[in-house]
C-alpha positions as semicolon CSV with decimal commas, in nm:
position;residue;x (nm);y (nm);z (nm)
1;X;-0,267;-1,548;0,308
2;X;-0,043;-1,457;0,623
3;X;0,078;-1,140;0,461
4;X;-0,270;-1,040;0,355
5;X;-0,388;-1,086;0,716
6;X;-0,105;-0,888;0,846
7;X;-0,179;-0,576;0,625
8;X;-0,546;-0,612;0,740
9;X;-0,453;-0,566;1,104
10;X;-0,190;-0,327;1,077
11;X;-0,442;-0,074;0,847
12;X;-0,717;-0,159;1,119
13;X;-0,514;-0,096;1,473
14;X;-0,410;0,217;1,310
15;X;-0,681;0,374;1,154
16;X;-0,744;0,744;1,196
17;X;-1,087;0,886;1,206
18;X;-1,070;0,984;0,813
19;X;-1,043;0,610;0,735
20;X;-1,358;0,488;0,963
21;X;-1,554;0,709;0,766
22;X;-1,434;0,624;0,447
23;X;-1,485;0,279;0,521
24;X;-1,844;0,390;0,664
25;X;-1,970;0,552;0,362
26;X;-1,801;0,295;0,063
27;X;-2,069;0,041;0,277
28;X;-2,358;0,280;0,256
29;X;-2,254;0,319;-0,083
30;X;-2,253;-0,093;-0,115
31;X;-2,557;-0,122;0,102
32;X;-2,749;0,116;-0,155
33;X;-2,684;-0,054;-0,463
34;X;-2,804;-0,385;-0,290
35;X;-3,130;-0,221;-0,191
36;X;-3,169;-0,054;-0,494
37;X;-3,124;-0,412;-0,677
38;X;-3,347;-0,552;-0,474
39;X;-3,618;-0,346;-0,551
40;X;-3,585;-0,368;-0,913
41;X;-3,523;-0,792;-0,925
42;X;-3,805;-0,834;-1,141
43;X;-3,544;-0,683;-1,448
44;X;-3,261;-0,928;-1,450
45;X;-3,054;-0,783;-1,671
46;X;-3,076;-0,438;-1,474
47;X;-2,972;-0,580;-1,180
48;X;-2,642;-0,754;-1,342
49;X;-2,529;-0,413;-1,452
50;X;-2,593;-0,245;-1,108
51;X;-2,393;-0,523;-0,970
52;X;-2,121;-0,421;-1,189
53;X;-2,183;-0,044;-1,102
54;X;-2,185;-0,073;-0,753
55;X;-1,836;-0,284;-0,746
56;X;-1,671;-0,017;-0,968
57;X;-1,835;0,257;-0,772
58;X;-1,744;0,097;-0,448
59;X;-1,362;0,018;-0,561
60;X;-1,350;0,381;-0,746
61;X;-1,491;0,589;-0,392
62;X;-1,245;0,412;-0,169
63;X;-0,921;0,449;-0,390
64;X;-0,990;0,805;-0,399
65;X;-1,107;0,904;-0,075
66;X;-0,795;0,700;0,054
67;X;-0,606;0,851;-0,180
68;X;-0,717;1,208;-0,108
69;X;-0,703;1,131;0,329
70;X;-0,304;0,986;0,265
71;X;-0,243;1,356;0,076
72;X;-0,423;1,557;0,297
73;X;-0,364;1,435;0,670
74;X;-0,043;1,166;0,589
75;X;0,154;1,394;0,358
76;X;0,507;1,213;0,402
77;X;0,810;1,158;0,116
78;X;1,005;0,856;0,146
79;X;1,315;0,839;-0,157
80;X;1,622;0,591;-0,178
81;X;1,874;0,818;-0,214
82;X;2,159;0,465;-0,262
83;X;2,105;0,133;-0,359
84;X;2,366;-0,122;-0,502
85;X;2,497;-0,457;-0,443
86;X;2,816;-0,477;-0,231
87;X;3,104;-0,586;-0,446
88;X;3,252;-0,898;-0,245
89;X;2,940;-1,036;-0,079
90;X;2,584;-1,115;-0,196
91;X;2,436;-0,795;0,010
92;X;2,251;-0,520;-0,087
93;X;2,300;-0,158;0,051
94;X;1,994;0,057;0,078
95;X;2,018;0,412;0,233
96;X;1,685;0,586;0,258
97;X;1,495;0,847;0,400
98;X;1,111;0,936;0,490
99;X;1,032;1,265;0,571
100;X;0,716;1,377;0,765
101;X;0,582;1,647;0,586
102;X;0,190;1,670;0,708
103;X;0,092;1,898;1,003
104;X;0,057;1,581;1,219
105;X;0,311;1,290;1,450
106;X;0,318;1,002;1,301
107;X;0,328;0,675;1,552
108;X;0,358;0,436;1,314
109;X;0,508;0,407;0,986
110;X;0,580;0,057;0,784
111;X;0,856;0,070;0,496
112;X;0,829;-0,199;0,263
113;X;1,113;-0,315;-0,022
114;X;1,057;-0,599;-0,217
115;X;1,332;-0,738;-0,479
116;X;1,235;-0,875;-0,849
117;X;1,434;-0,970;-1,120
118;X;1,301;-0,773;-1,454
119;X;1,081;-0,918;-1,664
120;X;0,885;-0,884;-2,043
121;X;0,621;-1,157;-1,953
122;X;0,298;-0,970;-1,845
123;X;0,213;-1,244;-1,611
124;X;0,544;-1,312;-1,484
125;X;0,505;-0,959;-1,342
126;X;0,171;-1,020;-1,195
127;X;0,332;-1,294;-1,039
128;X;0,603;-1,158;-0,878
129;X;0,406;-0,865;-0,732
130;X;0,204;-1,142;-0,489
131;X;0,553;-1,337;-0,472
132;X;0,878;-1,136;-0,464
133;X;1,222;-1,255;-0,484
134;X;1,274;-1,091;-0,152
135;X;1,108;-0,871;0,041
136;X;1,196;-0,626;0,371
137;X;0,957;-0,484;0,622
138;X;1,081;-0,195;0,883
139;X;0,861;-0,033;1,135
140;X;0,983;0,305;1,211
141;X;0,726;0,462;1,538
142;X;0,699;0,815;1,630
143;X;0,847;1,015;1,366
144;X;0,750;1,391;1,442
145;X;0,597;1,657;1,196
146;X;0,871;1,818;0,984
147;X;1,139;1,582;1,120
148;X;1,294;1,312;0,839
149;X;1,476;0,971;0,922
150;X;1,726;0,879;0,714
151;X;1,852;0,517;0,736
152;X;2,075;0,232;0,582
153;X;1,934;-0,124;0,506
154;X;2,119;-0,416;0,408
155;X;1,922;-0,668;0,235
156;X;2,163;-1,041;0,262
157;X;2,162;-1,315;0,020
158;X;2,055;-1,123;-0,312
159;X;2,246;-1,397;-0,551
160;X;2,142;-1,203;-0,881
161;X;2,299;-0,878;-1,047
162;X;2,034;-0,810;-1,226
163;X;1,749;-0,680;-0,938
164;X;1,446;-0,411;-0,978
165;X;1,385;-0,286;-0,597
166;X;1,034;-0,165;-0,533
167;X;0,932;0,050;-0,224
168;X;0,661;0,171;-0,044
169;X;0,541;0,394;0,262
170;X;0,206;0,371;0,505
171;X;0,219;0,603;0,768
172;X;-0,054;0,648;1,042
């Protein structure tokens, strides 16, 4: 619950301009399909489907637009270029780099690594996307437009041999 609070603020304090309006019009969008059910509440079985429309639709505009605005204005590339375990100690050596490749500064980006062991079990996976083995946050602030940062992390106390590492990039 912490963690989702945390990605809440850090997407709202850094919001650009692209992303207010996205968020505008996906509740327009929302606020439509609720009039529009209201109206029609005498045909129950209408309304039910709308409902199910206007989630999808809602879900389906935002992912895209948010898609399309981290393309278009947040165009960065972020690549592991090493990872392995240290031989003697229970540490793992990342080297990385993120590159700013959109026509804008960014002030703030937010790397994220998380560590899983593999797994065949469907839900086992689900499960260890909301609960990692371990996981490693860096904040990296005012990385310019075609400049690139290129880093080593070292992630302590990774007991198994066996690891998948997972990474991600939001830049604002």
């Amino acid at each position: 619950m912490n963690n989702l609070k945390e990605f809440i603020f850090f997407h709202l304090q850094n919001f650009y301009t692209q992303d207010w309006l996205i968020l505008g019009c996906s509740f327009l969008i929302f606020i439509f399909f609720i009039l529009l059910i209201i109206l029609l509440l005498r045909f129950a079985s209408l309304c039910v489907l709308l409902i199910i429309i206007c989630i999808f639709t809602d879900i389906a505009f935002f992912y895209y637009a948010k898609d399309l605005v981290d393309k278009k204005y947040r165009n960065r590339e972020f690549v592991v270029l090493k990872d392995y375990k240290m031989m003697y100690s229970d540490n793992l050596y990342i080297l990385y780099k993120l590159s700013n490749n959109s026509k804008h500064n960014f002030s703030i980006c937010k790397l994220n690594y998380t560590i899983n062991t593999p797994s065949k079990n469907y839900l086992e996976k689900i499960k260890k996307i909301f609960k990692p083995f371990k996981s490693e946050t860096i904040i990296i602030k005012d990385l310019k437009k075609n400049e690139y940062v290129e880093k080593e992390l070292i992630i302590k106390n990774i007991k198994i041999n066996n690891y998948k590492l997972s990474y991600n990039s939001v830049c604002y």
